[in-house]
C-alpha positions in Angstrom: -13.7 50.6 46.5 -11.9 48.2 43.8 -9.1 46.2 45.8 -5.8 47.6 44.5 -4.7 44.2 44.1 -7.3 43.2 41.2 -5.9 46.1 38.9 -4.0 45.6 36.2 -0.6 46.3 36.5 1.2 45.5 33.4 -0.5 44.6 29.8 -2.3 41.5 29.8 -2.2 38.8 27.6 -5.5 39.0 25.4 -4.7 42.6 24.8 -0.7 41.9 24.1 -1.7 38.8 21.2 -3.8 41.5 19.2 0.1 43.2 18.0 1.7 39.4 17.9 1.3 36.1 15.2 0.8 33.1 15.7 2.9 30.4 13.8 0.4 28.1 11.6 1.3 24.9 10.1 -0.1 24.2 7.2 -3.5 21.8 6.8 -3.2 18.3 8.7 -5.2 15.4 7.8 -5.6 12.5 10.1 -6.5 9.5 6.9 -2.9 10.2 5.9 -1.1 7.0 6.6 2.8 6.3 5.9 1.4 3.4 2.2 3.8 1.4 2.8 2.9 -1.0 -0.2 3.4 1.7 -2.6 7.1 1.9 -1.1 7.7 -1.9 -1.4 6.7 -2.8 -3.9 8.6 -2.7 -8.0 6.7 -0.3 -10.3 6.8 -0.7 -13.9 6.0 1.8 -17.0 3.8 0.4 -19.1 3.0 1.5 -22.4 -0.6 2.4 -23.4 -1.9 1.5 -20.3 -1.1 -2.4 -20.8 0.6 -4.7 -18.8 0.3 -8.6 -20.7 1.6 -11.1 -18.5 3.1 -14.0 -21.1 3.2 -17.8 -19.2 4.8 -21.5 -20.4 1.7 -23.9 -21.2 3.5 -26.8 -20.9 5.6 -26.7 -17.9 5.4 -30.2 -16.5 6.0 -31.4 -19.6 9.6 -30.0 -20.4 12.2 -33.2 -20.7 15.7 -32.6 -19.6 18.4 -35.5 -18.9 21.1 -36.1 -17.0 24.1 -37.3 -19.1 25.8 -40.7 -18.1 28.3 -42.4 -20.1 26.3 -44.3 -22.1 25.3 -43.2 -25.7 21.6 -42.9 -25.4 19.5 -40.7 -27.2 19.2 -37.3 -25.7 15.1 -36.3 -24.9 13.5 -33.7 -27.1 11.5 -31.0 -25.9 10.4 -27.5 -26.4 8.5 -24.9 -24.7 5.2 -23.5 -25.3 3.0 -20.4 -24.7 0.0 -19.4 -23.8 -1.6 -18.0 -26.4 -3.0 -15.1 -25.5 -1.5 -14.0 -21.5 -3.5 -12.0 -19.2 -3.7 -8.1 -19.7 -3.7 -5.5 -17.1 -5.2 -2.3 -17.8 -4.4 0.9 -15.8 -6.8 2.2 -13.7 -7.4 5.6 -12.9 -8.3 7.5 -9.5 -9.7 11.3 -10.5 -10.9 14.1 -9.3 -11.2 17.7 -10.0 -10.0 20.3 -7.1 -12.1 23.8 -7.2 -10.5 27.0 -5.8 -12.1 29.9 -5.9 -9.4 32.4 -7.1 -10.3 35.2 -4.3 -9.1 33.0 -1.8 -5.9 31.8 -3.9 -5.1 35.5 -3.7 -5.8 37.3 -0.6 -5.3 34.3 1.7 -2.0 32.5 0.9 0.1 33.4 3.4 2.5 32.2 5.0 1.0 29.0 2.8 0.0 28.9 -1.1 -3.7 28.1 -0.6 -3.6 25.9 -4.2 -0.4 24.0 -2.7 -2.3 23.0 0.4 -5.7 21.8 -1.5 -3.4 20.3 -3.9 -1.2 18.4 -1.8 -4.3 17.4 0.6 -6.0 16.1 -2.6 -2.8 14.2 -3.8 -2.8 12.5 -0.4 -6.6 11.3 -0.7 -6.2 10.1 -3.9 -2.7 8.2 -2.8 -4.5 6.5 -0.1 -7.2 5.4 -2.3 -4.4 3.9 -5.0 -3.4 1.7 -2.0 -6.8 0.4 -1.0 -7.3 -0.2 -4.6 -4.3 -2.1 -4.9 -5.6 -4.4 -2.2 -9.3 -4.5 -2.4 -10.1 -3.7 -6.5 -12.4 -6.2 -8.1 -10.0 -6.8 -10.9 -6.5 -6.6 -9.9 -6.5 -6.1 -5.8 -4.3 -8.6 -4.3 -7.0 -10.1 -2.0 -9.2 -11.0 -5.8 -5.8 -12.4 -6.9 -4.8 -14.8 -4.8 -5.3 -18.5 -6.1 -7.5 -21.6 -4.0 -4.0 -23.3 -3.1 -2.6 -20.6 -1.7 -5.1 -19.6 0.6 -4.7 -21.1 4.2 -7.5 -20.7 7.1 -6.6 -20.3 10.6 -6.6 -22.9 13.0 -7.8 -21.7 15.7 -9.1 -18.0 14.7 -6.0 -15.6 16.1 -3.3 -15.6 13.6 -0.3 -17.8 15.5 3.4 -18.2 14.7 2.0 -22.1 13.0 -0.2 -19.9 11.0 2.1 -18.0 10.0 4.8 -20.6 9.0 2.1 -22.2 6.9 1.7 -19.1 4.6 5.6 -18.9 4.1 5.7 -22.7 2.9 3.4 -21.8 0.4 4.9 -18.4 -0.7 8.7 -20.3 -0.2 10.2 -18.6 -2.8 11.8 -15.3 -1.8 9.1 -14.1 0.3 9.4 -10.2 0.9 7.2 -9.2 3.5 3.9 -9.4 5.6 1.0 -6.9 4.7 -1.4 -6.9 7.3 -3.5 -4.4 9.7 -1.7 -3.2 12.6 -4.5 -4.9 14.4 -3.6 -8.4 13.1 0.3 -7.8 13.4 -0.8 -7.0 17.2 -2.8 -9.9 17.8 0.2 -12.0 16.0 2.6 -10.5 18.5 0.3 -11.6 21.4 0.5 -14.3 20.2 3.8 -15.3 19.7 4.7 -13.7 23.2 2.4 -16.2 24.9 4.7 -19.0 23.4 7.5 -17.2 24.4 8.6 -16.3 21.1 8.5 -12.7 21.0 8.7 -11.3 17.2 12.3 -9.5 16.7 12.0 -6.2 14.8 14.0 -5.1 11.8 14.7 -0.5 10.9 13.3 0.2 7.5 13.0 3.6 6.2 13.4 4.9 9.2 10.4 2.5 11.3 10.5 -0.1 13.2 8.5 -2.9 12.2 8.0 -6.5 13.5 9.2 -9.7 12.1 8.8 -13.1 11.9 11.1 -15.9 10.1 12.9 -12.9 9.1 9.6 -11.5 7.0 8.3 -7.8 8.1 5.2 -7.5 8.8 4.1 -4.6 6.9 1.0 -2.8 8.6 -1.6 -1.2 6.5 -5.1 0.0 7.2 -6.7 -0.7 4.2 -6.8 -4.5 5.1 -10.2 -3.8 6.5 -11.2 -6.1 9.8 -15.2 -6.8 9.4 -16.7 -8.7 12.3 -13.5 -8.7 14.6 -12.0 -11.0 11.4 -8.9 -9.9 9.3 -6.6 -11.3 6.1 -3.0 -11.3 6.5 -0.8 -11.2 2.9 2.0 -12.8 1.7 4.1 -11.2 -0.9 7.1 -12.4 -3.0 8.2 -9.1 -5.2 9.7 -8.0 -8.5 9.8 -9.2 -12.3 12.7 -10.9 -12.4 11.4 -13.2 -9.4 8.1 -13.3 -11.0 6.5 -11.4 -8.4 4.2 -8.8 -7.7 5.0 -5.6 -9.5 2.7 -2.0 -9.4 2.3 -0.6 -12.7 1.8 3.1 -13.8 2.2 5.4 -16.9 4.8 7.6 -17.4 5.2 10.3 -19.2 1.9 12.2 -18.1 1.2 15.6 -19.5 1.5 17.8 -16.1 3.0 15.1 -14.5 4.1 15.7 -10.7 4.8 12.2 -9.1 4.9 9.1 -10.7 1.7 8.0 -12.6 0.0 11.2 -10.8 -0.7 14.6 -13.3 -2.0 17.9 -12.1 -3.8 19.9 -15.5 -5.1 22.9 -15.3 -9.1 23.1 -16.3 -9.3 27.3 -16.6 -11.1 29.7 -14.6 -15.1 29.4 -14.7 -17.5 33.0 -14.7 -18.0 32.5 -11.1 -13.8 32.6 -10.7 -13.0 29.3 -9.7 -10.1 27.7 -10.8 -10.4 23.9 -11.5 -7.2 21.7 -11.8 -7.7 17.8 -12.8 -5.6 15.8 -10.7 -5.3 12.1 -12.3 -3.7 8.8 -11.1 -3.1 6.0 -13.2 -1.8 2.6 -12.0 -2.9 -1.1 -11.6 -0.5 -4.2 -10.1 -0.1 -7.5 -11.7 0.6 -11.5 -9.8 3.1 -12.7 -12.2 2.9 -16.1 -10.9 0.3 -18.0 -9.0 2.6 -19.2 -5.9 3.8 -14.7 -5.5 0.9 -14.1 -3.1 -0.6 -16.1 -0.5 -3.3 -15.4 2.2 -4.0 -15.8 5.3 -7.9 -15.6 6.0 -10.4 -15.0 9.1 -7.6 -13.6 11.3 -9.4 -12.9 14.6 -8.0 -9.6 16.4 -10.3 -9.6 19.2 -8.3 -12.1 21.8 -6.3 -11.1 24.4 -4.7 -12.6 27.7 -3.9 -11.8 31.2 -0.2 -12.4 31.0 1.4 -13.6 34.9 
């Protein structure tokens, strides 16, 4: 005889979900990271897709004086150019996004299908425009950075000495740190051992570590290969002859800046194909804008008593 107590007695969950919905969010993606360089940093237009950077070629040699009250003949000088400056060219992140235009139609909602491939997309090709912006060949900050300005740990983890030795050779206006969040933690272990723990400054809504009143600025695409790590040093802007991001505007199906969505059509197998473009570069306007930091070990820790 069944035991009275293992009937059911009211409806039962499974049974109750088949007349209820569930609330969905739309698509998450775990690569998607908060690109905070793209935030800091000055972004120009260019025009054509051409950024020339123009320099003085005789800088040491420009005479001034300092007037006294004698009557002696004032210095002459002038200044010269470079012939022909350094051109950026924009480069360009692509790719075309396929959707088949059943599922566009009979499976969007409560969320557009196109709006979630496209936005996923966008978000790729975003995080690829900051690890080119680092690590390109050409313009990437790490191939840009000039043999003075480049200063080697002294011991292997990246200490608050190290650290003051990359600002006295980025002195002027420094903005910020840029850095894996593994380096900026094995800074901070750092600086705690010597009883200096880094303060922390609010920007855009994060808390983010300092030091000398610099942020640290924590980025994944500062890769670590072999436990060893670069730290950056960035001074921003034109007008401080800085480091400045460079797009072009005025895209045809343009969405964001420097990013267009087009339209491709709709093959005989009914998949619509949209072209989703990107177009920027960055430019070192002067030699002593970005300094680095190199073989930062993040591997050492201690047993703190």
């Amino acid at each position: 005889m069944t035991d009275i107590h293992d009937a059911h007695t009211a409806l039962g969950d499974v049974a109750a979900r088949t007349l209820a919905n569930a609330t969905k969010t739309v698509p998450m993606l775990s690569t998607i990271t908060p690109r905070w360089l793209t935030h800091l940093l000055p972004w120009l237009p260019v025009e054509a897709g051409i950024y020339r950077v123009n320099k003085a070629k005789n800088e040491s040699s420009i005479t001034v004086d300092c007037s006294s009250l004698d009557e002696k003949v004032l210095p002459q000088t002038f200044v010269d150019y470079e012939e022909w400056g350094r051109e950026y060219r924009l480069n360009a992140v692509n790719t075309v996004l396929d959707v088949h235009t059943r599922v566009s139609d009979l499976y969007s909602s409560p969320h557009n299908q196109i709006h979630e491939q496209l936005r996923l997309t966008i978000e790729t090709i975003k995080e690829r425009q900051e690890s080119e912006l680092i690590n390109n060949a050409e313009y990437g900050l790490l191939n840009n950075v000039a043999p003075a300005f480049k200063v080697q740990t002294r011991n292997g983890s990246p200490t608050p000495d190290d650290l003051d030795e990359l600002i006295a050779r980025v002195w002027k206006e420094p903005a910020f740190f840029l850095a894996h969040p593994r380096a900026i933690a094995a800074f901070g272990r750092e600086a705690t051992r010597r009883g200096t723990p880094p303060p922390t400054v609010t920007l855009f809504g994060s808390q983010f570590l300092t030091w000398r009143g610099i942020p640290l600025i924590p980025t994944d695409k500062l890769l670590i290969t072999k436990g060893k790590t670069n730290i950056l040093l960035l001074r921003t802007g034109e007008s401080r002859q800085g480091v400045v991001g460079l797009y072009q505007p005025n895209l045809t199906g343009e969405l964001t800046m420097g990013l267009s969505v087009r339209f491709m059509g709709i093959n005989h197998k009914a998949i619509a194909s949209y072209l989703v473009s990107l177009y920027c570069s960055l430019a070192v306007l002067t030699e002593d804008a970005l300094g680095v930091l190199e073989n930062v070990e993040v591997g050492n820790y201690y047993d703190y008593k």
